[in-house]
C-alpha positions in Angstrom: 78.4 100.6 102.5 81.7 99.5 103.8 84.0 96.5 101.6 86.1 94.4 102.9 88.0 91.4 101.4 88.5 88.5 103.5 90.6 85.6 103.6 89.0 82.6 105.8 92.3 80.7 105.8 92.3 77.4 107.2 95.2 78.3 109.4 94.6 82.5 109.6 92.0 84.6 108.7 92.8 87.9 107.3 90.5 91.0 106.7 91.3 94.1 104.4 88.8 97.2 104.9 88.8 99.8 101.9 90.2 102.8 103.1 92.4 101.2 106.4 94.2 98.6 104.9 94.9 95.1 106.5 92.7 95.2 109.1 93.0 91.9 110.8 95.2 89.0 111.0 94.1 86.3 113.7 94.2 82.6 113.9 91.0 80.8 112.4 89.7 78.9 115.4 87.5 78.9 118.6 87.7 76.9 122.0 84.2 74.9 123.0 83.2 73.5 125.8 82.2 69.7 124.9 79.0 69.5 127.4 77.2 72.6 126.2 78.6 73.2 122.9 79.6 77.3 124.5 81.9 78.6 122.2 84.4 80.1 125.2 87.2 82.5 123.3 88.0 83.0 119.5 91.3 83.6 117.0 94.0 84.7 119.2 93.2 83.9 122.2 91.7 80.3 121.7 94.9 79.8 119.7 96.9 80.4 122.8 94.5 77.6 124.5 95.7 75.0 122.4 97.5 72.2 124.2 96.8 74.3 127.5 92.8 73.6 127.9 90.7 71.2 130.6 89.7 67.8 129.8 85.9 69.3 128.9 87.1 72.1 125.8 88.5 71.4 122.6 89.8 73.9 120.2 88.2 73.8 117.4 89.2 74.6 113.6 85.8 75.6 111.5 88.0 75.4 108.3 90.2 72.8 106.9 91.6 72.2 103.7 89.9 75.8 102.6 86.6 74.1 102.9 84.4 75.6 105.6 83.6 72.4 108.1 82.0 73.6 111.2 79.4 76.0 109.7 78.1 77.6 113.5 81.9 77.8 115.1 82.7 79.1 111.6 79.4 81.8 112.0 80.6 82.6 115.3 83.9 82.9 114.7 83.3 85.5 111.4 80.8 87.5 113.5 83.4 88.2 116.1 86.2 89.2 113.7 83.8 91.4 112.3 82.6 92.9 115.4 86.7 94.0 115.9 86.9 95.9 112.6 83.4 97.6 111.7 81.1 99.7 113.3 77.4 97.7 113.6 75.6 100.7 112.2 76.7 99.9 109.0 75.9 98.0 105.6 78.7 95.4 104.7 79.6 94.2 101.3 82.5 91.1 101.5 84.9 89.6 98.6 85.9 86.0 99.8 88.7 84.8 98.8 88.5 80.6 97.8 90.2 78.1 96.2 90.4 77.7 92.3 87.2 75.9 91.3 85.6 76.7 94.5 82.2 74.2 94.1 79.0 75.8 94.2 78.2 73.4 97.7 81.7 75.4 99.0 80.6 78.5 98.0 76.5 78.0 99.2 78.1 76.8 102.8 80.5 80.7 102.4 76.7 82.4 102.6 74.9 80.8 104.8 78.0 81.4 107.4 78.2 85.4 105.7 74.5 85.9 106.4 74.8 84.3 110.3 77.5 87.0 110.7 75.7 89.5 109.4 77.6 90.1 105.8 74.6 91.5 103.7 76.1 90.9 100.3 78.9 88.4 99.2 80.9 87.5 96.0 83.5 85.2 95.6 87.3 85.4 93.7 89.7 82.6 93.3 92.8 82.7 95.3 95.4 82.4 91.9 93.8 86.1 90.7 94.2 88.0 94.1 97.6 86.6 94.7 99.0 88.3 91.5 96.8 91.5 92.4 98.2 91.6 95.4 101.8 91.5 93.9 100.9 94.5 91.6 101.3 92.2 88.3 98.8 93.8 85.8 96.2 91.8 84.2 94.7 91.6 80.7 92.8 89.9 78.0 96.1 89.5 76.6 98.9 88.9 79.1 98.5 85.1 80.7 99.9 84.8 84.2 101.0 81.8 86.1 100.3 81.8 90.0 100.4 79.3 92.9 99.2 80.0 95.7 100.4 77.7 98.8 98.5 78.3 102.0 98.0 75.7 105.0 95.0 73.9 104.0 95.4 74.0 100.3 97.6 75.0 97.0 95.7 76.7 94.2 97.5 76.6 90.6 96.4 78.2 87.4 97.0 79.9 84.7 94.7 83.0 83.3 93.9 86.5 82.0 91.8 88.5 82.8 89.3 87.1 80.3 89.0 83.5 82.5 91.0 80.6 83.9 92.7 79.1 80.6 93.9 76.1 83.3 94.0 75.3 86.7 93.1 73.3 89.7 93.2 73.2 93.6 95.3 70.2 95.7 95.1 69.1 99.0 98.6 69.7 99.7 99.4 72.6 101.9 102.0 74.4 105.3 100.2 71.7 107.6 101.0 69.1 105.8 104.8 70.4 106.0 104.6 71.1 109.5 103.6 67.8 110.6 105.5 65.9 108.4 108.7 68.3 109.7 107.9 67.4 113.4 108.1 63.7 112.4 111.3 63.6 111.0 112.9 65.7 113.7 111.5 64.2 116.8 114.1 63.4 119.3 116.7 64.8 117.0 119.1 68.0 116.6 118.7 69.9 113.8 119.6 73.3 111.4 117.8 74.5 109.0 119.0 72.5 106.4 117.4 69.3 108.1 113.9 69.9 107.0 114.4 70.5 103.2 113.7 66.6 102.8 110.6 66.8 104.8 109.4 70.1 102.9 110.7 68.9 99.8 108.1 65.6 99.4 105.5 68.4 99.1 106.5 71.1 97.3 107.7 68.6 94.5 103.9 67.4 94.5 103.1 70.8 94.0 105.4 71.5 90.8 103.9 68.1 90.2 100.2 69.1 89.6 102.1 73.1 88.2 103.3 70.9 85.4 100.2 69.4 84.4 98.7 72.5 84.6 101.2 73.8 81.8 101.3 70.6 79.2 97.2 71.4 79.6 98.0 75.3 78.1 98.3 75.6 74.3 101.8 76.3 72.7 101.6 79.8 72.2 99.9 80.1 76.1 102.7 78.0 77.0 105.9 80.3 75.7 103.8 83.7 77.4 104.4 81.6 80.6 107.9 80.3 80.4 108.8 83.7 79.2 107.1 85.8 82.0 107.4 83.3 85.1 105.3 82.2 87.9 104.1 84.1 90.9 104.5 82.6 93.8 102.4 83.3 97.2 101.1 82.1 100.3 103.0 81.8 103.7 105.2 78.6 102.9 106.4 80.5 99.7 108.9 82.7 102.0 111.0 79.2 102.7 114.4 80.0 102.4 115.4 78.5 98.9 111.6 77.4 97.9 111.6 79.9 94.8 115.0 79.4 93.7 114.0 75.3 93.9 110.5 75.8 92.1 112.1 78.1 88.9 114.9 75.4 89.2 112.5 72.6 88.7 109.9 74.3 86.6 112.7 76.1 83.8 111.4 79.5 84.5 111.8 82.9 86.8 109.9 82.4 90.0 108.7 85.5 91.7 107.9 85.9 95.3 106.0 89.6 96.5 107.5 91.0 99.5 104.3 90.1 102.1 103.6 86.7 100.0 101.8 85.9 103.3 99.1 88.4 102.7 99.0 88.7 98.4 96.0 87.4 98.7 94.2 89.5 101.1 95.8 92.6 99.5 94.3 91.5 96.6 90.9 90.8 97.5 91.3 94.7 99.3 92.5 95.6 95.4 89.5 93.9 93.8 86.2 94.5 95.9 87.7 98.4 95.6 87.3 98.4 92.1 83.8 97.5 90.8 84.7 96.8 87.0 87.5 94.3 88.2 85.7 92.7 90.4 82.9 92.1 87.5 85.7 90.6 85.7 86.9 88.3 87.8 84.3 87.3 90.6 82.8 83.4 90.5 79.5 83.5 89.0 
């Protein structure tokens, strides 16, 4: 049976196959023609559509805000990524990577789309875990870690071990929200880079926000482990020039980013599903 972890991201979807690595990185959406409902082209290509197609296609994003939205472009879209990286002869098992308290509804919409694509077993790991696997931090019962994980849809905080979430939570606050906020407040204007720290700021200091309540929610003892060891940071926006040194500035503590932040938490899915006893330990149930 081939095992891949895969990251349905609301902006990228990224697949990691046991025994090849990262095996795809591709733009979650597909292009559909409004009269007939014909899904045309998918990831890459339907990406480069955008902005460029007739009057009678729209592109179409199946996930948004890490919640799975269009179920059958969604299907569609998972069986062709799937068709790029494994062979249809065989058996495949899939880790899904979702938010920090995924819902059950979330999770139930995750299988019905895995079974349409032909998955024939799922499980399910919370973003905050597989972005500190895939930074190499060990975990155990007794060593809490700190993670946030920013991607374009959604920002997952929490802290854990590898006995359970001790606190956490999942905001709507995300990359897109950056990006559209960014093309607001430079329209018509000339800029450098240092122009859009007020635009990018407004969000990440909602995330250290909800990152602080998070920590008054720890007990004491929980509380020191953290300040002492740091928080790991991960997800594309992460690798803004200055966003860790602002976050450990803000929060009183060392903020570490992995060298591919944009991918921690594929790697760590790919980390996870390869190792059964891990996975036991930290799926959803």
């Amino acid at each position: 049976m081939l095992r891949l972890a895969i990251d349905f991201g609301t902006s990228v979807t990224k697949i990691y196959k046991i025994g090849s690595g990262i095996v795809l990185a591709e733009p979650t959406c597909v292009t559909v023609q409004k009269e007939t409902g014909e899904i045309r082209a998918f990831g890459s290509e339907a990406k480069r559509l955008l902005g460029k197609t007739a009057e009678l296609t729209d592109v179409c994003f199946p996930v948004y805000e890490g919640e799975i939205v269009d179920e059958r472009c969604a299907s569609a879209l998972l069986e062709y990524f799937l068709r790029k990286v494994v062979r249809r002869a065989f058996s495949v098992e899939a880790l899904f990577c979702v938010p920090c308290a995924c819902s059950v509804a979330s999770r139930e919409k995750y299988c019905r789309v895995a079974r349409a694509a032909g998955l024939s077993r799922v499980s399910f790991a919370e973003t905050p875990y597989l972005a500190v696997l895939g930074q190499d931090v060990p975990l155990s019962e007794s060593n809490p870690v700190f993670a946030v994980d920013m991607g374009a849809g959604k920002t997952s905080c929490a802290a854990f071990s590898l006995d359970g979430v001790i606190a956490g939570l999942t905001m709507n606050v995300g990359g897109n929200n950056m990006d559209v906020h960014i093309i607001d407040h430079v329209a018509e204007t000339s800029v450098s880079s240092a122009d859009i720290a007020f635009p990018v700021r407004i969000y990440v200091d909602k995330v250290i926000e909800y990152a602080e309540l998070v920590l008054k929610k720890l007990p004491a003892e929980v509380s020191a482990v953290m300040c002492k060891n740091g928080i790991y940071l991960a997800g594309g926006v992460t690798q803004i020039a200055g966003f860790a040194d602002y976050v450990s500035e803000r929060l009183q503590m060392e903020a570490h980013v992995g060298g591919d932040a944009q991918m921690a938490i594929v790697l760590g899915g790919g980390r996870a599903i390869g190792n059964g006893a891990l996975l036991r330990r930290i799926e959803l149930r």
